[in-house]
Every structure is written in C-alpha cells, then in structure tokens.
mmJSON file of the N, C-alpha and C atoms, coordinates in Angstrom:
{"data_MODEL":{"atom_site":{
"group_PDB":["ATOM","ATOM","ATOM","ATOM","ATOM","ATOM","ATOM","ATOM","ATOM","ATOM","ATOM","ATOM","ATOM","ATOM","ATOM","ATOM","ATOM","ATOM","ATOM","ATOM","ATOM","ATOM","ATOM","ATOM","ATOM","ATOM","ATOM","ATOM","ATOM","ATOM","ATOM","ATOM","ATOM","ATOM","ATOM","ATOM","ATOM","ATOM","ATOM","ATOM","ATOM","ATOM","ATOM","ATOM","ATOM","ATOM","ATOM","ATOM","ATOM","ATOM","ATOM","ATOM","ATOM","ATOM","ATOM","ATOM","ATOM","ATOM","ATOM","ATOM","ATOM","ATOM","ATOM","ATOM","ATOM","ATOM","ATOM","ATOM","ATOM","ATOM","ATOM","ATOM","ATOM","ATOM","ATOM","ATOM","ATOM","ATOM","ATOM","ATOM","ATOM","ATOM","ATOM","ATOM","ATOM","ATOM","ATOM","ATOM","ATOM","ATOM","ATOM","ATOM","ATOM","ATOM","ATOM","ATOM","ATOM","ATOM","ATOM","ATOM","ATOM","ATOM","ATOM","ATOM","ATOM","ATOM","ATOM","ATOM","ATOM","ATOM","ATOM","ATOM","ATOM","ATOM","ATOM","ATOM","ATOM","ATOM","ATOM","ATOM","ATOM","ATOM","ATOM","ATOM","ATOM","ATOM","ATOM","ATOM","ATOM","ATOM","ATOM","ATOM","ATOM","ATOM","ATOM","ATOM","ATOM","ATOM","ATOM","ATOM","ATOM","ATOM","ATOM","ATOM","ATOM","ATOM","ATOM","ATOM","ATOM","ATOM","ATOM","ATOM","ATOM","ATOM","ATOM","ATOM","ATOM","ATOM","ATOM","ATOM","ATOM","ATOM","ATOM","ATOM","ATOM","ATOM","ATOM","ATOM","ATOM","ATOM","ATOM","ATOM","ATOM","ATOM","ATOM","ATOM","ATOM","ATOM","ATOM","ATOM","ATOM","ATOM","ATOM","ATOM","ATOM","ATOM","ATOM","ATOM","ATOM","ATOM","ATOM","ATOM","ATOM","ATOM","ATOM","ATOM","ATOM","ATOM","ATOM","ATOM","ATOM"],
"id":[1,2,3,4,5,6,7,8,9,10,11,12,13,14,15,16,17,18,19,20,21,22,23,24,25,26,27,28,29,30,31,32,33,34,35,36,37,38,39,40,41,42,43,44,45,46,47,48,49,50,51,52,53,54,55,56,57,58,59,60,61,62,63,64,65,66,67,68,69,70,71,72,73,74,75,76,77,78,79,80,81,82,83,84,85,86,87,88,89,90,91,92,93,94,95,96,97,98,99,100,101,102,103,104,105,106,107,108,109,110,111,112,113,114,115,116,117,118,119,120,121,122,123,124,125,126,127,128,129,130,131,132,133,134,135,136,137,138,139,140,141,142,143,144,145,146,147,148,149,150,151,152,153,154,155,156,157,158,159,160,161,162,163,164,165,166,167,168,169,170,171,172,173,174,175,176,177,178,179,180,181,182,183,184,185,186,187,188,189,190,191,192,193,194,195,196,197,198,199,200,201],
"type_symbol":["N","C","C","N","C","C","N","C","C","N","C","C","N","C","C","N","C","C","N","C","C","N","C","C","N","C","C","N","C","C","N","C","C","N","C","C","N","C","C","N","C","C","N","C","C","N","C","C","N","C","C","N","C","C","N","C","C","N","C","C","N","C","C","N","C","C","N","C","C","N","C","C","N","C","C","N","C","C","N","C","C","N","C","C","N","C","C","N","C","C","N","C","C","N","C","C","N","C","C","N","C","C","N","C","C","N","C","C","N","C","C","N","C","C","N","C","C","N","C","C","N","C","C","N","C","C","N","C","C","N","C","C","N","C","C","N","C","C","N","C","C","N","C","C","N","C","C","N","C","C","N","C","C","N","C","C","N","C","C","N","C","C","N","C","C","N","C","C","N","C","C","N","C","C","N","C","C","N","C","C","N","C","C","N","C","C","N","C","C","N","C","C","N","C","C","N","C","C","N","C","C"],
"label_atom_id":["N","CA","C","N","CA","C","N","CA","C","N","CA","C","N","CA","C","N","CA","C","N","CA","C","N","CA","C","N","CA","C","N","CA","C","N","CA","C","N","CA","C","N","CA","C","N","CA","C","N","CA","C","N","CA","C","N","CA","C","N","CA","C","N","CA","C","N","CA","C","N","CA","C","N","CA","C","N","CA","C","N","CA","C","N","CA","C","N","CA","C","N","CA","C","N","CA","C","N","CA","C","N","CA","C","N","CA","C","N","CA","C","N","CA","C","N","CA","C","N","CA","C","N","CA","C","N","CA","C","N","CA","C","N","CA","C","N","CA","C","N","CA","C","N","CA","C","N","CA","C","N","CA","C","N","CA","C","N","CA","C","N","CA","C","N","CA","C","N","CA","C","N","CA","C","N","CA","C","N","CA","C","N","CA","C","N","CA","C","N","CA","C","N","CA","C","N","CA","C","N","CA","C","N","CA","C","N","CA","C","N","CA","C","N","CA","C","N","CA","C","N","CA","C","N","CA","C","N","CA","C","N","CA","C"],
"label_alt_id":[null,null,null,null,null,null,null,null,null,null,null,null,null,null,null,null,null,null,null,null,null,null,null,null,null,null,null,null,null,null,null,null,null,null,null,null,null,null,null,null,null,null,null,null,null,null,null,null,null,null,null,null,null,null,null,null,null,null,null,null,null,null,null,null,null,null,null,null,null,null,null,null,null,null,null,null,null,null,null,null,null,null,null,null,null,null,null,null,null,null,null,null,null,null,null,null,null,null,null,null,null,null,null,null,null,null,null,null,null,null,null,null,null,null,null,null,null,null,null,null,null,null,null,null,null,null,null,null,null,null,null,null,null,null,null,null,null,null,null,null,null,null,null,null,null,null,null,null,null,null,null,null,null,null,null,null,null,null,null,null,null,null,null,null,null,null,null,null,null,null,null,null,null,null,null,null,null,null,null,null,null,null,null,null,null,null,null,null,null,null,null,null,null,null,null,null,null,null,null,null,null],
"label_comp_id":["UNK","UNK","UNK","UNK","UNK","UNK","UNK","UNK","UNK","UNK","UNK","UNK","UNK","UNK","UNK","UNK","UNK","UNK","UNK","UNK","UNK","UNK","UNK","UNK","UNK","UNK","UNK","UNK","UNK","UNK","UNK","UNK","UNK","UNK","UNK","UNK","UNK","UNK","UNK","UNK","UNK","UNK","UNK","UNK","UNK","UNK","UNK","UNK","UNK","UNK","UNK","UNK","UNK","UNK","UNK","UNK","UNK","UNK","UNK","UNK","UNK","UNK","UNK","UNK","UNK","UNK","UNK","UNK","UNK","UNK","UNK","UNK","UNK","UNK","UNK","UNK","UNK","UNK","UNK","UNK","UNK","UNK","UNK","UNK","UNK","UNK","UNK","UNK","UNK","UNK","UNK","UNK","UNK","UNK","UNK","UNK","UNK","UNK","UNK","UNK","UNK","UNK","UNK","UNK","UNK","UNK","UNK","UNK","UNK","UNK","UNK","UNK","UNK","UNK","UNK","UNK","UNK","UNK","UNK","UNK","UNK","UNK","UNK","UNK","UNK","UNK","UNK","UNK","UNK","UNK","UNK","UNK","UNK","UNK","UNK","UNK","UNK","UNK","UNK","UNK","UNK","UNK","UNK","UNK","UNK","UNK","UNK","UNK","UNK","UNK","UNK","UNK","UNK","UNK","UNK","UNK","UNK","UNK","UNK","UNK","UNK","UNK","UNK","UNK","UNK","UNK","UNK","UNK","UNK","UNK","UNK","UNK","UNK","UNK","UNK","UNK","UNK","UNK","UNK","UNK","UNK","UNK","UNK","UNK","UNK","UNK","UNK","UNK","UNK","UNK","UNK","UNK","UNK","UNK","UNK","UNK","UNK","UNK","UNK","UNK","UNK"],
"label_asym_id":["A","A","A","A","A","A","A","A","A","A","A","A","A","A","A","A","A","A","A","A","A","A","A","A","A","A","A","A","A","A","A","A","A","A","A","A","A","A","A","A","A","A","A","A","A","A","A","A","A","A","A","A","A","A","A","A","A","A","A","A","A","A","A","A","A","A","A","A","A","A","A","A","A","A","A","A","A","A","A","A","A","A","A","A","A","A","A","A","A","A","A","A","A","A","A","A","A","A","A","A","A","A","A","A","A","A","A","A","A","A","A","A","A","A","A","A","A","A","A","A","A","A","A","A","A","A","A","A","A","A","A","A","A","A","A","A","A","A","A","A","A","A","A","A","A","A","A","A","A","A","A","A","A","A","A","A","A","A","A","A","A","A","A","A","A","A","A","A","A","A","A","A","A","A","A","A","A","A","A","A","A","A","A","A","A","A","A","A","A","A","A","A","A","A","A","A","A","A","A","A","A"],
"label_entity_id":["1","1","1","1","1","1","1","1","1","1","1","1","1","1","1","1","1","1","1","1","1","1","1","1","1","1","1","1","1","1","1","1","1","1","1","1","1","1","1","1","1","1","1","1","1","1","1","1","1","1","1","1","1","1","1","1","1","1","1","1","1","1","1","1","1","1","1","1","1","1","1","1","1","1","1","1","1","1","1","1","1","1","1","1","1","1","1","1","1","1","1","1","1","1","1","1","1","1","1","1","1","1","1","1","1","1","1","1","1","1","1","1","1","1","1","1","1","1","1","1","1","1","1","1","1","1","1","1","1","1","1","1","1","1","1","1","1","1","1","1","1","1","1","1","1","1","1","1","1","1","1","1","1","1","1","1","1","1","1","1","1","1","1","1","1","1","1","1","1","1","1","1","1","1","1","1","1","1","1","1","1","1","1","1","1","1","1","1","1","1","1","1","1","1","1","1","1","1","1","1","1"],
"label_seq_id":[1,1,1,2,2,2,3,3,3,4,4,4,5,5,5,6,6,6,7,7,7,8,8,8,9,9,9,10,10,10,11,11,11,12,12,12,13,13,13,14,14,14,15,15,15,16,16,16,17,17,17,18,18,18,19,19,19,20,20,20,21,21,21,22,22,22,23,23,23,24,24,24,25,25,25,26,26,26,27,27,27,28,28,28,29,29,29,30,30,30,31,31,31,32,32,32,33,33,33,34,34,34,35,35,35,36,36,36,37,37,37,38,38,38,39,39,39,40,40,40,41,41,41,42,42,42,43,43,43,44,44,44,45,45,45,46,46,46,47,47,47,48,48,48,49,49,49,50,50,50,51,51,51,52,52,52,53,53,53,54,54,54,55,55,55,56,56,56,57,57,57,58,58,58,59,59,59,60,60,60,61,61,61,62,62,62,63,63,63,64,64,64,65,65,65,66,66,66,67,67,67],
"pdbx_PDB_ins_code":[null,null,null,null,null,null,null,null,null,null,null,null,null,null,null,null,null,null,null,null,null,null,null,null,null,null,null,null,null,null,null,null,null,null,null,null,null,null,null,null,null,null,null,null,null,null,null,null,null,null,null,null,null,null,null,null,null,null,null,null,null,null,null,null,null,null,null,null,null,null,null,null,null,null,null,null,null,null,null,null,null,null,null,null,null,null,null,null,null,null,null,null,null,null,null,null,null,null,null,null,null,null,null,null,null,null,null,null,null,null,null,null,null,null,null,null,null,null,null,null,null,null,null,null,null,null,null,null,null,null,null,null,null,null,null,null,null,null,null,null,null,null,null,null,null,null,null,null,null,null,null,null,null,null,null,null,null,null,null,null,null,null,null,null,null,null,null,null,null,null,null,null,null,null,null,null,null,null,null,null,null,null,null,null,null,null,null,null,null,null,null,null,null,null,null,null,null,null,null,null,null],
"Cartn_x":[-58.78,-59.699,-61.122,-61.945,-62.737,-63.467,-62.561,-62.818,-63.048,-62.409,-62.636,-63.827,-64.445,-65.142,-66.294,-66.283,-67.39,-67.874,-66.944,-67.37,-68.362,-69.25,-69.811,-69.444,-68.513,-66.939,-66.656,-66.032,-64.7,-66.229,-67.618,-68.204,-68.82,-68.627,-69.117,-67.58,-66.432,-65.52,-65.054,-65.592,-65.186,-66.166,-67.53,-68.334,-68.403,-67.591,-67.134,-65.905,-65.611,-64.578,-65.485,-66.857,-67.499,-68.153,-67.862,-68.627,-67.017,-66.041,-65.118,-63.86,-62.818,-61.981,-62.555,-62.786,-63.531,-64.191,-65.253,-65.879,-65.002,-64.046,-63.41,-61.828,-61.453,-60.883,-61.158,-62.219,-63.557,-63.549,-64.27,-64.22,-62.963,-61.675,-60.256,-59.823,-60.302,-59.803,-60.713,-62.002,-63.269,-63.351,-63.385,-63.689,-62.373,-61.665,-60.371,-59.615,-59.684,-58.963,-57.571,-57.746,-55.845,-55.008,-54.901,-54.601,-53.381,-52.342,-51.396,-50.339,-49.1,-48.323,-47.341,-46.926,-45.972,-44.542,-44.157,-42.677,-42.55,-41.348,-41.145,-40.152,-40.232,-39.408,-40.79,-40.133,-41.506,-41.656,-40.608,-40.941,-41.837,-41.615,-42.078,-43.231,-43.55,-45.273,-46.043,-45.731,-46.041,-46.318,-45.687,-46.302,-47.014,-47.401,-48.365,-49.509,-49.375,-50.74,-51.537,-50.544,-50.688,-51.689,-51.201,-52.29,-53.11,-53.117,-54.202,-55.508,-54.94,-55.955,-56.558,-55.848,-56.147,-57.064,-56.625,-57.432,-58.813,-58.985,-60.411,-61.145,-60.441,-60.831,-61.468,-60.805,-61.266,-61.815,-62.732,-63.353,-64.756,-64.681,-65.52,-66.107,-65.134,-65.621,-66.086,-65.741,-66.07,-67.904,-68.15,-69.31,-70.642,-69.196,-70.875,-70.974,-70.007,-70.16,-70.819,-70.942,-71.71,-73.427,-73.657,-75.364,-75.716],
"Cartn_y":[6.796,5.757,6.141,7.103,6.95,8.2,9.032,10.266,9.731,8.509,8.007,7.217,6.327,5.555,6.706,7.862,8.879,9.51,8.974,9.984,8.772,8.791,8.051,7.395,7.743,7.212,6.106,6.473,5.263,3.936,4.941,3.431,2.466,2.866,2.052,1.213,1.971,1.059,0.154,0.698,-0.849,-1.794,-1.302,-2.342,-3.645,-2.874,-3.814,-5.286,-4.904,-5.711,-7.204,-6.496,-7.775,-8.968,-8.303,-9.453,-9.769,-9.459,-10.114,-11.045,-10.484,-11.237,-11.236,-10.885,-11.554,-12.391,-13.275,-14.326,-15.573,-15.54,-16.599,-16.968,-15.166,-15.687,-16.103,-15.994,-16.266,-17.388,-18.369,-19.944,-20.449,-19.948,-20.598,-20.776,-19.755,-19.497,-20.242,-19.853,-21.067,-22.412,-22.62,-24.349,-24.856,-24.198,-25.217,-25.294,-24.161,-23.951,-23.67,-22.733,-22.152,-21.115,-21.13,-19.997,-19.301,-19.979,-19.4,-19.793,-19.523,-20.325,-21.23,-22.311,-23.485,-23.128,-22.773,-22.06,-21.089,-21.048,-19.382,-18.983,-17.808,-17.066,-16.818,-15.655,-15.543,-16.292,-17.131,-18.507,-19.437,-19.58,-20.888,-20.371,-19.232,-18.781,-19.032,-18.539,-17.91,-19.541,-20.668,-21.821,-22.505,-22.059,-22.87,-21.659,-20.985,-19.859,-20.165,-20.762,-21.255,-22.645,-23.61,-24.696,-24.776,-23.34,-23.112,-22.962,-21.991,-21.667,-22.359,-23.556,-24.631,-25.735,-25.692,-26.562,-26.117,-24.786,-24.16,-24.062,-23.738,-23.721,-25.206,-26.217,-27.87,-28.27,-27.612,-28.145,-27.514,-25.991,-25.298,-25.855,-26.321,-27.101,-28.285,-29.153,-30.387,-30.139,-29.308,-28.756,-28.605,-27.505,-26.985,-27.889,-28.981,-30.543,-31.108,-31.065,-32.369,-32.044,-30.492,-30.031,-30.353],
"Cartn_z":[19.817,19.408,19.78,20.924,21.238,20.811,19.898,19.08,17.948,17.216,16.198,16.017,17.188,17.092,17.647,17.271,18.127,16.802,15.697,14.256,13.854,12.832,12.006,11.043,10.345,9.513,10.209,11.677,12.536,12.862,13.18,13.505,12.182,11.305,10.174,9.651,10.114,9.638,10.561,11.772,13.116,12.807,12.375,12.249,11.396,10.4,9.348,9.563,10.814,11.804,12.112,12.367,12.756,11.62,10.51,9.333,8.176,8.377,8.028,8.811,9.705,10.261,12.302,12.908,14.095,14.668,13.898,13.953,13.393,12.789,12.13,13.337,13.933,15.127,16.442,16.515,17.615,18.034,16.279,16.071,16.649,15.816,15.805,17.499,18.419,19.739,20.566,20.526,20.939,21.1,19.25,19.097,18.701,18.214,18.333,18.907,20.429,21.347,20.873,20.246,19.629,20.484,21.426,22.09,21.675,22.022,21.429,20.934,20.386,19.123,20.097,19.732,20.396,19.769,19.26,18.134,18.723,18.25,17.952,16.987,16.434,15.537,14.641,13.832,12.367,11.497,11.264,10.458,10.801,11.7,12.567,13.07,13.634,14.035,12.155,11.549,9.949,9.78,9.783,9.144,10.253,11.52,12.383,12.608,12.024,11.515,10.36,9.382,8.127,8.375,9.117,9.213,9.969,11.36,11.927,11.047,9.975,9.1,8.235,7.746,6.703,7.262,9.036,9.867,9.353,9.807,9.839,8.702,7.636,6.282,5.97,6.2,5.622,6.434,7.595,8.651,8.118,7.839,7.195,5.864,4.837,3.482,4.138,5.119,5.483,5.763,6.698,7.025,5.836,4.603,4.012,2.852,3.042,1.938,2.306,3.501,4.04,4.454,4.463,4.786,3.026],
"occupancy":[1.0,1.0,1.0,1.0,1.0,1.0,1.0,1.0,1.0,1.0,1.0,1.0,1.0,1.0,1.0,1.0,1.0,1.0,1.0,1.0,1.0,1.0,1.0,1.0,1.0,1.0,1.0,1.0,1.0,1.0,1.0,1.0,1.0,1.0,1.0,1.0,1.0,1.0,1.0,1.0,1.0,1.0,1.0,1.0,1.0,1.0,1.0,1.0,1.0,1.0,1.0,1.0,1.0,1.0,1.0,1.0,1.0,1.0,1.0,1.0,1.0,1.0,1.0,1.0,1.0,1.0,1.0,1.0,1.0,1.0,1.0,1.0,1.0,1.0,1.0,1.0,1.0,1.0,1.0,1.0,1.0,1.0,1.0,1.0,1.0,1.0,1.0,1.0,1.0,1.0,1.0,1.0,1.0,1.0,1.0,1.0,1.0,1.0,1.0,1.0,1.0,1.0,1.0,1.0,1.0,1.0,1.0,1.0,1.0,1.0,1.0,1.0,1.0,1.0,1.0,1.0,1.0,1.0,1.0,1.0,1.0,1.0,1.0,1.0,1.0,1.0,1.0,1.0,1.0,1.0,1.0,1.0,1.0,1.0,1.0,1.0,1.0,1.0,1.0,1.0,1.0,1.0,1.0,1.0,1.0,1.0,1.0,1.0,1.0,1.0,1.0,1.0,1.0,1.0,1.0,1.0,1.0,1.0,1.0,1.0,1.0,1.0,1.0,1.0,1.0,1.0,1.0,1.0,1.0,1.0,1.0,1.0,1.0,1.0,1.0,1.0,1.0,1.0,1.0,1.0,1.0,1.0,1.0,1.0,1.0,1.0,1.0,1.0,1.0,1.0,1.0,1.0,1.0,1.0,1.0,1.0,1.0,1.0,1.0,1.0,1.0],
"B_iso_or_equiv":[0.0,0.0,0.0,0.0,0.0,0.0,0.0,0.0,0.0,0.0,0.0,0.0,0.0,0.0,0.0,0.0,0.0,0.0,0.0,0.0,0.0,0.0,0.0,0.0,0.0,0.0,0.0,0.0,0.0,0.0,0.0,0.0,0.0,0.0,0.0,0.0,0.0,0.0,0.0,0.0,0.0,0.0,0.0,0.0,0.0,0.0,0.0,0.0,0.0,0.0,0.0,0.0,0.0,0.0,0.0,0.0,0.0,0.0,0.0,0.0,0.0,0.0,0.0,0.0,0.0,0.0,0.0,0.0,0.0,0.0,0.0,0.0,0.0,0.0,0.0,0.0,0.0,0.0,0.0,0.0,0.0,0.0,0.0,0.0,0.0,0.0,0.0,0.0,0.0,0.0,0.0,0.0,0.0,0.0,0.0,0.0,0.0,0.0,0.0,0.0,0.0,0.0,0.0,0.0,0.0,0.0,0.0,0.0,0.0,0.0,0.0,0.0,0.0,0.0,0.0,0.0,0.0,0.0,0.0,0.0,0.0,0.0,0.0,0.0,0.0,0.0,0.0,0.0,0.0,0.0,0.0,0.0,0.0,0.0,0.0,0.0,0.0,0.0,0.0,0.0,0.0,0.0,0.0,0.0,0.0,0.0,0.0,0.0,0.0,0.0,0.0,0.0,0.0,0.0,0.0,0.0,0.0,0.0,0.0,0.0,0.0,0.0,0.0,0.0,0.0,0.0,0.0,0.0,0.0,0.0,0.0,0.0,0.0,0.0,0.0,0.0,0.0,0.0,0.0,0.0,0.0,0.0,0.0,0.0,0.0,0.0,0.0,0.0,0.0,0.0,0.0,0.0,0.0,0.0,0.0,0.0,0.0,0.0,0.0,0.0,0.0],
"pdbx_formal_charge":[null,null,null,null,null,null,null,null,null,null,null,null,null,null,null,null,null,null,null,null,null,null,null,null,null,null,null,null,null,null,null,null,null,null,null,null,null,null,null,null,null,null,null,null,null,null,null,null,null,null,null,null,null,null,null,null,null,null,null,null,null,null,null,null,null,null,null,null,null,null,null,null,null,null,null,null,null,null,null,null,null,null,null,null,null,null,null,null,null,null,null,null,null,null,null,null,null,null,null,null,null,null,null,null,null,null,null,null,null,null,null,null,null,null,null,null,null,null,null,null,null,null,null,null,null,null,null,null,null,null,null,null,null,null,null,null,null,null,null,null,null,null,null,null,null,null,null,null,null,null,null,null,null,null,null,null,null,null,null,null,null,null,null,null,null,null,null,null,null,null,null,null,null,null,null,null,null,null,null,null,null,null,null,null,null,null,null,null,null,null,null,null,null,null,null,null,null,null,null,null,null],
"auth_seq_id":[1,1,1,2,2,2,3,3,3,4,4,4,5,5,5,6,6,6,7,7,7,8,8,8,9,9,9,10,10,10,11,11,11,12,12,12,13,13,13,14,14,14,15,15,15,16,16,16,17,17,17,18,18,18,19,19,19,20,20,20,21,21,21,22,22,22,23,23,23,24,24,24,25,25,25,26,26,26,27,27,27,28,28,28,29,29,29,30,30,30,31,31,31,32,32,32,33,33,33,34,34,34,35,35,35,36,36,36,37,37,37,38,38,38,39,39,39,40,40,40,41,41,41,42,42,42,43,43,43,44,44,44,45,45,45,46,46,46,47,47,47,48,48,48,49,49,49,50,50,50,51,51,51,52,52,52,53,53,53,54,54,54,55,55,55,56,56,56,57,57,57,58,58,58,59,59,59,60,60,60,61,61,61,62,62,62,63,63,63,64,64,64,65,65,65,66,66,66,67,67,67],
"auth_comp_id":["UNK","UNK","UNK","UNK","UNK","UNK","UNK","UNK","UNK","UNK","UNK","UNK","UNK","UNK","UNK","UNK","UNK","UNK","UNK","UNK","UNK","UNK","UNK","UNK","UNK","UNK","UNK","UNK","UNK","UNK","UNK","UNK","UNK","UNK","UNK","UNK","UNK","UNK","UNK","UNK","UNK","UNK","UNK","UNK","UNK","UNK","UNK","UNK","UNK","UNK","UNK","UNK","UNK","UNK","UNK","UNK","UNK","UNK","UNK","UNK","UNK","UNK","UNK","UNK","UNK","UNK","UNK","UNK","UNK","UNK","UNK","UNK","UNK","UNK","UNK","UNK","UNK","UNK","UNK","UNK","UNK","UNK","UNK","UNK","UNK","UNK","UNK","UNK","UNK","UNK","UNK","UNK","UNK","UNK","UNK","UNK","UNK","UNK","UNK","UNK","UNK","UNK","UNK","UNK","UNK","UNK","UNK","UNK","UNK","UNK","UNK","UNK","UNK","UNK","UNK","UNK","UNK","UNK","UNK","UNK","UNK","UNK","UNK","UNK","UNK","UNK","UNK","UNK","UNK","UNK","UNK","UNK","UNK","UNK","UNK","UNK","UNK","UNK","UNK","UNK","UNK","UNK","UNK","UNK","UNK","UNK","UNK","UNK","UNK","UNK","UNK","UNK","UNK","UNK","UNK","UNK","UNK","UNK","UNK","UNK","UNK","UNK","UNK","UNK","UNK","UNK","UNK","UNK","UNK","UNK","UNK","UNK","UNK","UNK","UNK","UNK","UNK","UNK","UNK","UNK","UNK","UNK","UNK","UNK","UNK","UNK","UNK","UNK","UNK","UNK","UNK","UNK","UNK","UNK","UNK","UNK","UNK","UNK","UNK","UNK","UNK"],
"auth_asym_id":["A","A","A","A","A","A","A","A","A","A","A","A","A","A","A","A","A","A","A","A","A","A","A","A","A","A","A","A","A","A","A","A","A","A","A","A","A","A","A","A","A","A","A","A","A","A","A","A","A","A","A","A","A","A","A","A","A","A","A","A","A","A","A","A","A","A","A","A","A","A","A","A","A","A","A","A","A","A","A","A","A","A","A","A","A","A","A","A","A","A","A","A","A","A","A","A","A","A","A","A","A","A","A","A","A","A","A","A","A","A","A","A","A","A","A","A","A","A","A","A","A","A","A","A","A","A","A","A","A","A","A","A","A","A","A","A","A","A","A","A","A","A","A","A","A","A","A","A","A","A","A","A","A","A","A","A","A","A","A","A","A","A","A","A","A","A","A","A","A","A","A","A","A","A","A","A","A","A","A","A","A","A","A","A","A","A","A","A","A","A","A","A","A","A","A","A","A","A","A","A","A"],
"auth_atom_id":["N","CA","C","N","CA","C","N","CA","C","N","CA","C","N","CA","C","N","CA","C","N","CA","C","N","CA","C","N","CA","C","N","CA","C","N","CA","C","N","CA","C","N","CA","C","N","CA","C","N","CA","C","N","CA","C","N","CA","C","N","CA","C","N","CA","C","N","CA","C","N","CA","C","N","CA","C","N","CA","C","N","CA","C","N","CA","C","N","CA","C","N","CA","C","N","CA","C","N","CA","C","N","CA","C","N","CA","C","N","CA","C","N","CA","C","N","CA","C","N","CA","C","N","CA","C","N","CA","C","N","CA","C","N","CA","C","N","CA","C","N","CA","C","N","CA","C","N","CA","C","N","CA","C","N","CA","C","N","CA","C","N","CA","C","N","CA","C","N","CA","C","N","CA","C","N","CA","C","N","CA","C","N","CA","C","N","CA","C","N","CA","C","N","CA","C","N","CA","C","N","CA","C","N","CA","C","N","CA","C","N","CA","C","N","CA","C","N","CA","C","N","CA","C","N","CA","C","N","CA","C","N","CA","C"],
"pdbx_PDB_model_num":[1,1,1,1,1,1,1,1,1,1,1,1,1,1,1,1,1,1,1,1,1,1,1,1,1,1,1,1,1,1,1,1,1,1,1,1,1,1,1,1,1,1,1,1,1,1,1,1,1,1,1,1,1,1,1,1,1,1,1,1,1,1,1,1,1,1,1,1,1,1,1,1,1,1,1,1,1,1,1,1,1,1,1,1,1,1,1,1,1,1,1,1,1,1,1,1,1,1,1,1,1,1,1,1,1,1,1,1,1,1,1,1,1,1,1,1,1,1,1,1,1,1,1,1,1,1,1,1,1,1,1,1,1,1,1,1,1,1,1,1,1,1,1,1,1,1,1,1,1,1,1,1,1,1,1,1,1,1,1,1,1,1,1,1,1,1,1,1,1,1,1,1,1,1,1,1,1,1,1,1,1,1,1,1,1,1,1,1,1,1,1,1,1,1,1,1,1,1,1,1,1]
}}}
C-alpha cells in the first residue's frame, strides 16, 4: 500500500476516495451515530444497510427541499 500510494497513479486514485463514498460514511457514523449493525447474518445486515442508507438519502432530499 505505501508503494502504491508513493506512485502518482495510487495517489490520484485514493484521492478520489475522498469526493465519492467517505464523506457520506463519515455523516452516517457522525450524525446518525450508526456504528454498527444490530442483526446478524447477510440478510439481515443487507436490509439494515439498506435503510441506513434511505435514512440518509431522505434526510439529504429533506435538506436540499427545504434551502
């Protein structure tokens, strides 16, 4: 990893880490305090991931409806 992130390639593609999925798990762990899953099995994580995300999503539309 630290050979990769030493090329100019690996740092433009980690960087890209920060303007798509990181800030959105940031929020989810932050402000909605999600830490970690109450279930278990892959079913059962897979649909309380599912409305983690729907939380955030209709909180997000709630937001840029309402500026």
């Amino acid at each position: 990893m630290a050979h990769r992130l030493g090329t100019r390639e690996g740092r433009a593609v980690y960087a890209l880490r920060k303007c798509t999925v990181e800030p959105v798990i940031g929020i989810i762990n932050s402000v909605m305090k999600f830490r970690q899953f109450l279930l278990r099995g892959v079913n059962h994580v897979s649909g309380e991931s599912d409305r983690v995300c729907l939380a955030c999503h209709v909180q997000r539309m709630h937001r840029i409806r309402r500026a």
